[in-house]
C-alpha positions in Angstrom: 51.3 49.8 91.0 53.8 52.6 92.7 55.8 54.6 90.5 59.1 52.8 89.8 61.9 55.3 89.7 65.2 53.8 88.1 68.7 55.1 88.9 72.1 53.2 88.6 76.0 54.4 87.8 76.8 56.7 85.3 79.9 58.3 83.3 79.9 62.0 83.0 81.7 63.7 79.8 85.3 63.5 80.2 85.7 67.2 79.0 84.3 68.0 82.1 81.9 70.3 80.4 77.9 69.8 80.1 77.1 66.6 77.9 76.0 67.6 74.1 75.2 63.5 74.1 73.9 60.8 75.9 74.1 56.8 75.6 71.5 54.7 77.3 72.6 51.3 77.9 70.1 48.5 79.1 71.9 45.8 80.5 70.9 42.0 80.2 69.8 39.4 82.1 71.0 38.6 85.5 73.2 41.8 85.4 73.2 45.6 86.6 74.2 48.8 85.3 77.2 48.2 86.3 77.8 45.4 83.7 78.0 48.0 81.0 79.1 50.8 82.5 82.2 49.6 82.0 82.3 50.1 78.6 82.0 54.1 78.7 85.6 54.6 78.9 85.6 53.2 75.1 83.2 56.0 74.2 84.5 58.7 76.4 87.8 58.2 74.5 86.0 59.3 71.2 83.3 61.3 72.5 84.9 63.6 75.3 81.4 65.8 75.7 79.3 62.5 75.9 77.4 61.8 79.1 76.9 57.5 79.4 74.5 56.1 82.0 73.5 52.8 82.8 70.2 51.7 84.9 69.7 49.0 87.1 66.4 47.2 86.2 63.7 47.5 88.0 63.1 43.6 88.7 65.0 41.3 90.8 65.8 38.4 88.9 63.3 35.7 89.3 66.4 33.1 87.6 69.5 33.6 89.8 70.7 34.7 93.5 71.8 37.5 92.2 71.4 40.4 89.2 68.2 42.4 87.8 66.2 42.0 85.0 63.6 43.9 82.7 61.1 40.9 82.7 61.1 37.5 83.2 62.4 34.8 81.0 61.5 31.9 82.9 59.1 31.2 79.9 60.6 31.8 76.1 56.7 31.8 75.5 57.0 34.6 72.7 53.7 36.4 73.7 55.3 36.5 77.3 58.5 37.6 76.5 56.4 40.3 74.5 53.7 41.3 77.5 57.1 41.4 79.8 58.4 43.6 77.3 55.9 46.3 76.7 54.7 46.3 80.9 58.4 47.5 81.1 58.5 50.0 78.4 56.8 52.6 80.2 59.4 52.6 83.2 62.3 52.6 80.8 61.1 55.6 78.5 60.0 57.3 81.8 64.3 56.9 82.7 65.1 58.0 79.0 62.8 61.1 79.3 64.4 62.0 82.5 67.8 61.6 81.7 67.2 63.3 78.8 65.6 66.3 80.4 68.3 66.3 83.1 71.3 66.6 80.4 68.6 69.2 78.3 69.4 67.2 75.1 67.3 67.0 71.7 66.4 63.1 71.1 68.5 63.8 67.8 71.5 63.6 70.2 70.8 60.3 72.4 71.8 56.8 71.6 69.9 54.0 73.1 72.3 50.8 73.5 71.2 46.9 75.2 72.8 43.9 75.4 70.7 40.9 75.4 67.7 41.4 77.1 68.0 45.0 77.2 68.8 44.6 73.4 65.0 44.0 73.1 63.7 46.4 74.9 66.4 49.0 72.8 64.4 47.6 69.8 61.2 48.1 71.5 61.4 51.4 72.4 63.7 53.0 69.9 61.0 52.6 67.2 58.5 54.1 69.5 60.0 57.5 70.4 57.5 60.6 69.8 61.0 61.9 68.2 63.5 59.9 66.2 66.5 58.8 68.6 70.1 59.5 66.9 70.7 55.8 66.4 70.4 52.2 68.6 72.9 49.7 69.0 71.8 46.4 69.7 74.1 43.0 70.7 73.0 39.9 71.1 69.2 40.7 70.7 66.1 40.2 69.1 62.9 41.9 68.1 60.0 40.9 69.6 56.7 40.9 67.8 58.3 42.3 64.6 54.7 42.5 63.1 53.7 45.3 65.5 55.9 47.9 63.4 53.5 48.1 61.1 51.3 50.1 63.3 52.9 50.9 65.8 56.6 52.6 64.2 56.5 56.5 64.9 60.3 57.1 64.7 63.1 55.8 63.0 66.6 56.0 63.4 69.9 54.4 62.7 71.0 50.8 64.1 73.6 48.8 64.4 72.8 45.2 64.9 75.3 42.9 66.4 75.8 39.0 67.3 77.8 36.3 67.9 77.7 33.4 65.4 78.1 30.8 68.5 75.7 32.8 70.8 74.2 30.2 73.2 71.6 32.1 74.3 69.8 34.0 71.9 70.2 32.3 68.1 72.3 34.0 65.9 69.3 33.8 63.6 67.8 36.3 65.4 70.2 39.2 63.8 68.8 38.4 60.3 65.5 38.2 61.1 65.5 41.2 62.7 67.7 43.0 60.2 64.9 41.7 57.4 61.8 43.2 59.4 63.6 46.8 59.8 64.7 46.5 56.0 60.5 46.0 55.2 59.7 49.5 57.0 63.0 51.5 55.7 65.1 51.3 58.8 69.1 52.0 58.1 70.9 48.9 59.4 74.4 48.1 59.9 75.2 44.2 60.8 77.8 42.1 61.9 77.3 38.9 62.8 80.7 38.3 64.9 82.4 35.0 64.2 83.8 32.8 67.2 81.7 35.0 69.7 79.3 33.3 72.1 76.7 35.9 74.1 78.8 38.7 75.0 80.4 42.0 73.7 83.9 41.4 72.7 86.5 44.1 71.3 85.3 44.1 67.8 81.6 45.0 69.1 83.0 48.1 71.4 84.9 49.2 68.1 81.8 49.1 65.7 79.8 51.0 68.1 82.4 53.3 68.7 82.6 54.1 65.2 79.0 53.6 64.7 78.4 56.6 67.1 81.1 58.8 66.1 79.9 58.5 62.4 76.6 60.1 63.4 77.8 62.5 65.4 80.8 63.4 62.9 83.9 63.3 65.6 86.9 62.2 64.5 87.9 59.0 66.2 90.7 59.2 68.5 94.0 56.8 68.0 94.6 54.5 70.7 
């Protein structure tokens, strides 16, 4: 297989300055970088030396005319959704190791965020880092094959774990799971299951992970 080489739009600090962060956000199904994108004014607000990018996936998706994916979900065959997973993994980290060398950040300083499908492979890769990430936020997610930590966890790091309590497309019941296998191997969690929400990030979400990442990083957050 050629290398795959993954690019898409990104938000440079506001400070205008070089970036002494770096959010990752992996977008869901059917979408593109630019679906999340979208939300870095929230974080350049609060975090005016942050650098935010946002990478189209490397797939075309195989369930609508339009929009990218990570792997396919035309089966919800769980050791599928995990082999689609874990062939991905290596072109995503290759993206985070890039864009980490390009910004010439510590890991302690990057925040990997996914929505969805890019949710799970956030939890995939975020427990697999030869160096602990500064945290992970995850909406509307799941982790796949939560068994697999046992051998295969190398680095932990902070994680806020969101969903909707009307989500539609992945259960709700996938927060608690996962919230219960991180808790078994000493991962720090922070939860919110959202009430009313369906599968989406609404304005309570943006504000948690706001905070969430200004609370690591210790900035002050900004008043709107």
């Amino acid at each position: 297989m050629s290398e795959v080489t993954l690019t898409g739009p990104r938000h440079e600090p506001s400070s205008g300055g070089p970036a002494k962060e770096l959010i990752i956000m992996l977008h869901g199904l059917g979408a593109d970088g630019q679906d999340l994108i979208g939300l870095a004014p929230y974080f350049a607000n609060a975090l005016p030396h942050c650098a935010i990018v946002s990478p189209d996936a490397h797939q075309p998706c195989d369930m609508a005319p339009m929009g990218r994916q990570w792997f396919s979900l035309m089966s919800r065959d769980r050791d599928l959704i995990l082999d689609g997973i874990q062939k991905a993994a290596p072109i995503v980290q290759a993206f985070i190791d890039q864009e980490i060398a390009h910004y010439k950040l510590s890991p302690e300083r990057v925040f990997l965020m996914g929505f969805s499908q890019g949710a799970m492979m956030a939890y995939h890769l975020g427990f697999r880092q030869k160096l602990p990430l500064a945290g992970m936020m995850c909406f509307s997610g799941m982790l796949a094959a939560p068994d697999l930590l046992k051998d295969e966890l190398s680095s932990k790091c902070p994680v806020l774990a969101i969903h909707g309590d009307q989500d539609e497309v992945v259960p709700p019941e996938a927060l608690p799971a996962a919230v219960e296998a991180m808790g078994e191997h000493d991962i720090t969690v922070y939860q919110e299951m959202i009430s009313k929400l369906g599968h989406g990030i609404d304005e309570n979400g943006i504000r948690m992970g706001v905070g969430f990442v200004t609370e690591i990083l210790g900035y002050a957050v900004k008043d709107k």
